[in-house]
C-alpha positions in Angstrom: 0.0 0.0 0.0 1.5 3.3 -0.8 -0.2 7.0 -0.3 0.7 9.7 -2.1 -0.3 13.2 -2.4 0.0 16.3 -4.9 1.9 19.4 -3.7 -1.9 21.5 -3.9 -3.0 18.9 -0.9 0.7 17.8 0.8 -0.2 19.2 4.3 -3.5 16.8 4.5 -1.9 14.4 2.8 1.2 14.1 5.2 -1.4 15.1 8.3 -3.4 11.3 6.8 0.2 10.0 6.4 1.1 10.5 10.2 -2.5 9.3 11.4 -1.6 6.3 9.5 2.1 6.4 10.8 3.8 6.2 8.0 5.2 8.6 5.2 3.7 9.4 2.0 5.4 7.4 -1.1 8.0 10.0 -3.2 7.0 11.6 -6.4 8.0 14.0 -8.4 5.8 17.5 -9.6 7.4 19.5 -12.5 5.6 23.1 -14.2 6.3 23.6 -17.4 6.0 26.7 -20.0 2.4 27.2 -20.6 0.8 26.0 -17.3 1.5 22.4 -18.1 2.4 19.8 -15.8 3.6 16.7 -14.7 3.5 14.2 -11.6 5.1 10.7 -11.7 6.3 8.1 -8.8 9.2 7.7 -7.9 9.3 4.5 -6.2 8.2 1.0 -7.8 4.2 0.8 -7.8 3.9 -2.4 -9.7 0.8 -4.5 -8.3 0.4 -2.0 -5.7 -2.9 -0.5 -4.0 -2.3 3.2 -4.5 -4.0 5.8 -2.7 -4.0 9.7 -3.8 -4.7 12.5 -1.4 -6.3 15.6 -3.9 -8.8 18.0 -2.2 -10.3 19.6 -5.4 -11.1 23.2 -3.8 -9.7 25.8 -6.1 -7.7 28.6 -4.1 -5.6 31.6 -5.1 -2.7 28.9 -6.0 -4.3 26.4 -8.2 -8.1 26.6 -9.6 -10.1 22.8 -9.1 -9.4 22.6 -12.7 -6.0 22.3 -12.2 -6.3 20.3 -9.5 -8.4 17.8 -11.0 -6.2 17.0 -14.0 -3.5 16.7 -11.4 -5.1 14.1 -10.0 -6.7 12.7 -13.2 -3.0 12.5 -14.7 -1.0 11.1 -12.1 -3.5 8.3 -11.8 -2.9 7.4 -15.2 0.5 7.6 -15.1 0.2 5.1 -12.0 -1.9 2.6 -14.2 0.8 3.0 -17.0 3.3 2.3 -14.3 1.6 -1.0 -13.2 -0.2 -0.4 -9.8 -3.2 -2.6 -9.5 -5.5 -0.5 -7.8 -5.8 3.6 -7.9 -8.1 5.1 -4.7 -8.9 8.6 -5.3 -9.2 10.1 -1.5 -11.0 13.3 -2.7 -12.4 14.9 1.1 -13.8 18.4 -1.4 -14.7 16.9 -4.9 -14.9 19.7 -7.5 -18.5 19.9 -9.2 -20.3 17.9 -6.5 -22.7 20.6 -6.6 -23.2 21.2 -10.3 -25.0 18.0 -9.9 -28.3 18.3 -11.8 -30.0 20.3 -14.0 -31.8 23.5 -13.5 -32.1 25.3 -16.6 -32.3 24.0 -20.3 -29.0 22.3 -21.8 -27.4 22.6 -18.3 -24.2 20.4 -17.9 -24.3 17.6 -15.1 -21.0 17.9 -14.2 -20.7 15.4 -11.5 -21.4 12.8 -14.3 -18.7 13.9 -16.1 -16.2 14.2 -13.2 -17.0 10.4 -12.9 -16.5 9.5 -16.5 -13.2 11.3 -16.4 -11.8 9.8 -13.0 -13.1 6.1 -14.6 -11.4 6.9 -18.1 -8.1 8.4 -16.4 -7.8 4.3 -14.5 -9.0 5.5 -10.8 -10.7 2.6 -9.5 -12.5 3.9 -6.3 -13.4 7.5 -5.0 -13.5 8.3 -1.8 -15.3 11.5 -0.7 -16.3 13.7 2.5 -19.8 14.9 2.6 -21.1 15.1 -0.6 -23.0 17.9 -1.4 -26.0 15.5 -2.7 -25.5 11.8 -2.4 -28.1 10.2 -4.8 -26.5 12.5 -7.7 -22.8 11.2 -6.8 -23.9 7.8 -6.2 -25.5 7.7 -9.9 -22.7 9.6 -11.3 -20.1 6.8 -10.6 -19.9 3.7 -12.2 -16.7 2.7 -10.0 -17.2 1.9 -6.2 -17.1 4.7 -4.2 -17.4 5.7 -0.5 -19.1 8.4 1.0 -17.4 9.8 4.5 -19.3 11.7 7.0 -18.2 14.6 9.2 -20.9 13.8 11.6 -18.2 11.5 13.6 -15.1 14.1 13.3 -17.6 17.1 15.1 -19.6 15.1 17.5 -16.9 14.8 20.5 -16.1 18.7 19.9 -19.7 19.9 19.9 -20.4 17.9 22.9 -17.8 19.3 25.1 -19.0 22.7 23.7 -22.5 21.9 24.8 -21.5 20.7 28.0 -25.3 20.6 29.7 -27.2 22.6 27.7 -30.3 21.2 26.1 -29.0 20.5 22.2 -31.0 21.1 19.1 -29.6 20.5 15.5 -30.6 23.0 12.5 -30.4 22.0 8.7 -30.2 25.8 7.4 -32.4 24.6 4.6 -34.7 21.1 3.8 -32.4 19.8 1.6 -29.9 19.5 4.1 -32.1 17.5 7.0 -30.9 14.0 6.3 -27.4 15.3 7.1 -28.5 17.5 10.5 -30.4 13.9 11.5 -26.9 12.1 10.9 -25.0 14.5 13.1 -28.0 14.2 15.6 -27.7 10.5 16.2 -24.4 10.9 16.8 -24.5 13.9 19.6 -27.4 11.2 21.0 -24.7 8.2 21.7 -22.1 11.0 22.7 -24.2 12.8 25.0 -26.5 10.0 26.0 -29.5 13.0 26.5 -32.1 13.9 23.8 -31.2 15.7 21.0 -33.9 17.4 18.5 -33.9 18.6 15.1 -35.3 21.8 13.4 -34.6 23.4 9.8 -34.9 26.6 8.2 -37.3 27.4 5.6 -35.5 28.3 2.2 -36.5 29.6 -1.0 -34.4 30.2 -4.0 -35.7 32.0 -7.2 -33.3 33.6 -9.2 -30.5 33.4 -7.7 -32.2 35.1 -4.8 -32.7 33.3 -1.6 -35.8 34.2 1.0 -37.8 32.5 3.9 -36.6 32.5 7.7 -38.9 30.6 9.0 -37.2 27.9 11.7 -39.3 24.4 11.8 -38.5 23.6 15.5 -38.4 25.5 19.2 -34.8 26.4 19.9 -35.5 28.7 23.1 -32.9 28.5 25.4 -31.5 25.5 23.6 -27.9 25.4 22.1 -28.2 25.0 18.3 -25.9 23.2 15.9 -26.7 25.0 12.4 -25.2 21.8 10.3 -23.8 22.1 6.6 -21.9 20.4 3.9 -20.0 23.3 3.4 -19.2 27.2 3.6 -18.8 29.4 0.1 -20.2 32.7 0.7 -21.3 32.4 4.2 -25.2 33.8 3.1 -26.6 30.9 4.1 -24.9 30.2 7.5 -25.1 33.7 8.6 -28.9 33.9 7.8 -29.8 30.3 9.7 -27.6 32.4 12.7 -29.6 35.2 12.6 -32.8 33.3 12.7 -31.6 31.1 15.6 -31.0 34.2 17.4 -34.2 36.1 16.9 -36.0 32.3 17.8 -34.0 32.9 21.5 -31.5 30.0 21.2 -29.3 30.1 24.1 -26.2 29.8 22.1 -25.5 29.1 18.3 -22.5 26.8 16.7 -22.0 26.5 13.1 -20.3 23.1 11.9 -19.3 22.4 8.2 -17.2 19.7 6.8 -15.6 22.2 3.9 -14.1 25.5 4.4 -14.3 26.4 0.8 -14.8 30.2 2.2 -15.0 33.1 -0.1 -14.0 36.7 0.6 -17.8 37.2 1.6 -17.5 34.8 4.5 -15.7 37.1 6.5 -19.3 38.4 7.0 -19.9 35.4 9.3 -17.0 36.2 11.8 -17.9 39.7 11.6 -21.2 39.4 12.3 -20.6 37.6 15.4 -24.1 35.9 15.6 -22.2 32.2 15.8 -20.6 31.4 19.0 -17.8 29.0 17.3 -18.1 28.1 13.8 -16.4 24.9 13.2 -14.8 23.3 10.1 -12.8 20.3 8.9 -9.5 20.6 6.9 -10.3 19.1 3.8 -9.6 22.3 2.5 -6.6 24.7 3.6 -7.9 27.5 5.0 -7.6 30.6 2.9 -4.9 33.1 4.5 -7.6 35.7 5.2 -9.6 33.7 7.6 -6.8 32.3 9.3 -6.7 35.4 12.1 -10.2 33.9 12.9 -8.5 30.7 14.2 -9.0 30.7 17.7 -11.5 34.4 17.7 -14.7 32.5 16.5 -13.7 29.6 13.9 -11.9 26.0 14.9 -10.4 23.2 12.7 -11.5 19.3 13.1 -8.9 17.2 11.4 -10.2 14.6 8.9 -7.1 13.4 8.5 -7.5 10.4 11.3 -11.1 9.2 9.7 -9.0 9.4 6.0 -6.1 7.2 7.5 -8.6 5.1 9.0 -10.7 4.4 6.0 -7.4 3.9 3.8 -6.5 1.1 6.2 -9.6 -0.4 6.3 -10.0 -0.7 2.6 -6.5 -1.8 2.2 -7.1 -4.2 4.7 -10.0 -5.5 3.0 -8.1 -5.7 -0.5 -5.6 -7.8 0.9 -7.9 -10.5 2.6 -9.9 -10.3 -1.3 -6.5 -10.8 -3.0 -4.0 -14.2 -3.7 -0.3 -14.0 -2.1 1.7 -12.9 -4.6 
């Protein structure tokens, strides 16, 4: 088994490569005139179960465009270079959200993520909190596994919450499934009751109204649960209803930073209490003075190295002795 990781996502992937206790394999990036590039191993992965650590979040350094064909490259030179079996650990897969479609001849670009990954040799994708898991699921044609954040915030919310009496808030309908995840897992942690509420959405547009909050959060400490932060809009308006609905205290939790210059509006604000994110994606250097004043980071990087070593483990009980 060998894990390796482009330089766009070498702090996570050395962060999994630790959890793991290990090192990740050597390779080698080159740039080239043109914005071209290249990525190749450089040790032997002949009939070797490879892993590749590539958040997809484009960033002021490299867009998800180049991100993906980094990843979508290197896994093909891996198949040209023998290895049996190519995992793409993706925690932020690019396009996740462009995922059906809403106008006439609108792409689905999830779909065509998939066919690319499957054309490039990956065998299995591996993914953190997909923005809509029936799409993902049907755009994939290779296995794939779905990770949940639920697990990486539950202990930290917990201890935040101390007694309180807990409520967790989808900031919109769509997103309840998720909210009902994280709440069965604040249940075994805190061993109390835990209730559920959402927030009334309504797009039309690209203009988004309705604050209505489904639920009683008076004097309650509310979880507002998400798949991710862009803009902050969203977030910051299921705070601000929270707040006028008298919750005791308000926490935001989101598997992807994938802030925008906007989201400083959220810390600014000051309606959340602690706003806390994974590290599938580096934060951006402008929200990093938040650190610490308002906004937390959970590291994936122990359920990543766990989930690598459990499918490894499972290859190598499926495969002969070579």
């Amino acid at each position: 088994m060998l894990v390796f990781a482009p330089k766009a996502s070498l702090q996570l992937g050395t962060r999994v490569a630790e959890a793991m206790e290990t090192s990740l394999a050597r390779s080698e990036e080159r740039e080239f005139d043109g914005g071209e590039h290249k990525m190749r191993p450089m040790v032997d992965v002949c009939n070797e179960d490879v892993y590749v650590v590539q958040s997809t979040c484009g960033d002021s350094n490299a867009s998800a465009n180049d991100k993906l064909c980094r990843l979508l490259f290197f896994a093909g030179a891996l198949k040209d270079a023998g290895a049996r079996c190519v995992t793409a650990i993706t925690p932020y897969l690019a396009y996740a959200r462009k995922d059906r479609r809403t106008q006439a001849r609108d792409p689905v670009t999830t779909r065509y993520v998939g066919t690319l990954m499957e054309a490039a040799g990956i065998d299995r994708v591996v993914t953190l909190e997909i923005h809509n898991e029936a799409a993902f699921d049907n755009a994939f044609r290779c296995p794939t596994v779905r990770l949940e954040a639920a697990e990486v915030f539950a202990a930290d919310i917990a201890k935040q919450a101390a007694d309180q009496p807990v409520i967790v808030m989808s900031p919109d309908i769509g997103g309840v499934k998720r909210a009902q995840r994280l709440r069965e897992c604040l249940l075994r942690t805190l061993s109390r009751d835990v209730d559920l509420a959402f927030l009334e959405k309504r797009r039309a547009s690209g203009v988004v109204s309705g604050a209505t909050v489904v639920g009683d959060l008076k004097g309650r400490a509310v979880i507002i649960y998400d798949d991710m932060i862009a803009s902050g809009s969203t977030i910051l308006r299921a705070c601000e209803a929270a707040r006028r609905a008298d919750a005791k205290a308000v926490y935001v939790a989101a598997a992807h930073a994938a802030f925008l210059p906007t989201a400083t509006q959220l810390f600014e604000a000051r309606v959340a209490d602690d706003v806390l994110v994974t590290d599938s994606v580096e934060l951006h250097p402008q929200f990093v003075r938040w650190l610490g004043a308002g906004l937390r980071v959970c590291s994936v990087a122990p359920l990543l190295a766990r989930t690598i070593q459990e499918l490894a483990g499972h290859r190598s009980q499926a495969s002969p002795p070579r």
